[in-house]
PLY file of the C-alpha trace (Angstrom):
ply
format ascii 1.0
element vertex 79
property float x
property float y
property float z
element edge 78
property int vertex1
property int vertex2
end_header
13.79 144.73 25.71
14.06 142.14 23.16
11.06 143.91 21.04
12.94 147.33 21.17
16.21 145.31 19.83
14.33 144.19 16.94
12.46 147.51 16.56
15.90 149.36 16.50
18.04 146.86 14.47
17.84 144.55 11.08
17.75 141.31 13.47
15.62 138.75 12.84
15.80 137.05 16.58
16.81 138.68 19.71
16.61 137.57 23.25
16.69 139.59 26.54
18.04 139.17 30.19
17.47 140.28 33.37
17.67 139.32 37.03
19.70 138.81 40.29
23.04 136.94 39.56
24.39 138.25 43.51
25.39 138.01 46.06
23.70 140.82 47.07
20.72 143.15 45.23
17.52 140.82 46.40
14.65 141.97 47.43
11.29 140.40 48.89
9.89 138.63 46.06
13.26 139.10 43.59
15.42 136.13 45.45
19.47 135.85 44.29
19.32 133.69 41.33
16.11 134.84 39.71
16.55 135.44 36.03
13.76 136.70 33.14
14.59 135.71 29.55
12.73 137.03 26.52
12.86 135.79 23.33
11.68 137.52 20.20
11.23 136.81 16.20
10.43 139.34 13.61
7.08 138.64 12.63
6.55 136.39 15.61
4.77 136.73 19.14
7.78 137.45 21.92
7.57 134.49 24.61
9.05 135.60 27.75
9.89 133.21 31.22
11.61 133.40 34.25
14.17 130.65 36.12
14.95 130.74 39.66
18.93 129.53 39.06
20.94 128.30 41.33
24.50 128.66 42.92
26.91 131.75 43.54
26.99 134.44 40.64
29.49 133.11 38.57
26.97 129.67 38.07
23.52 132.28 37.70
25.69 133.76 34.76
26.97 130.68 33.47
23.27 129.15 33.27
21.59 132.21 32.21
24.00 132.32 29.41
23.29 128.70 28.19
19.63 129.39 28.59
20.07 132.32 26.35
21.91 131.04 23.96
19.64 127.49 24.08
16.42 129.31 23.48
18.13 131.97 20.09
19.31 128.49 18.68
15.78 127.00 18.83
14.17 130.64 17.85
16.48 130.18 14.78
15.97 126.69 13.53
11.99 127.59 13.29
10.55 128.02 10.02
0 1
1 2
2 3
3 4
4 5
5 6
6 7
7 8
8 9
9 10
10 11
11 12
12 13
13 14
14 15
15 16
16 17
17 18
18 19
19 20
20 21
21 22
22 23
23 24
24 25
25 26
26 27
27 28
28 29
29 30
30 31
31 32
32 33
33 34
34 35
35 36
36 37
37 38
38 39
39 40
40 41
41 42
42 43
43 44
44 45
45 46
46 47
47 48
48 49
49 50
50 51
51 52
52 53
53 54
54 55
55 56
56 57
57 58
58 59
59 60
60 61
61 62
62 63
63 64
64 65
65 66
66 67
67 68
68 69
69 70
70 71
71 72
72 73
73 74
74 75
75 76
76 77
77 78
């Protein structure tokens, strides 16, 4: 996902995120609070990781967002 954003816009860094925030939608093997983050840079390999979060949905949001945000501030600052 974050590869297609930069393939289909004029962005330099994008990140995307998926996962289970809950309550409900897990699945063997996809537990509530499970979140995959992918970061990419034009011109740059895409580095990709997954988090098991936890709390209620609200605080798997919260994180994820932090995490997000966190990892495009660090893509950023790179040379």
């Amino acid at each position: 996902m974050a590869d297609g954003a930069l393939a289909r816009s004029r962005a330099d860094v994008a990140v995307a995120i998926t996962g289970i925030a809950g309550p409900g939608g897990a699945t063997p093997g996809k537990p509530v609070g499970m979140v995959c983050f992918a970061f990419a840079r034009r011109g740059a390999a895409t580095h990709s990781f997954t988090r098991q979060l936890a709390g209620d949905r609200a605080d798997v949001r919260a994180a994820s967002v932090d995490i997000a945000l966190e990892g495009l501030l660090r893509l950023a600052r790179e040379p």
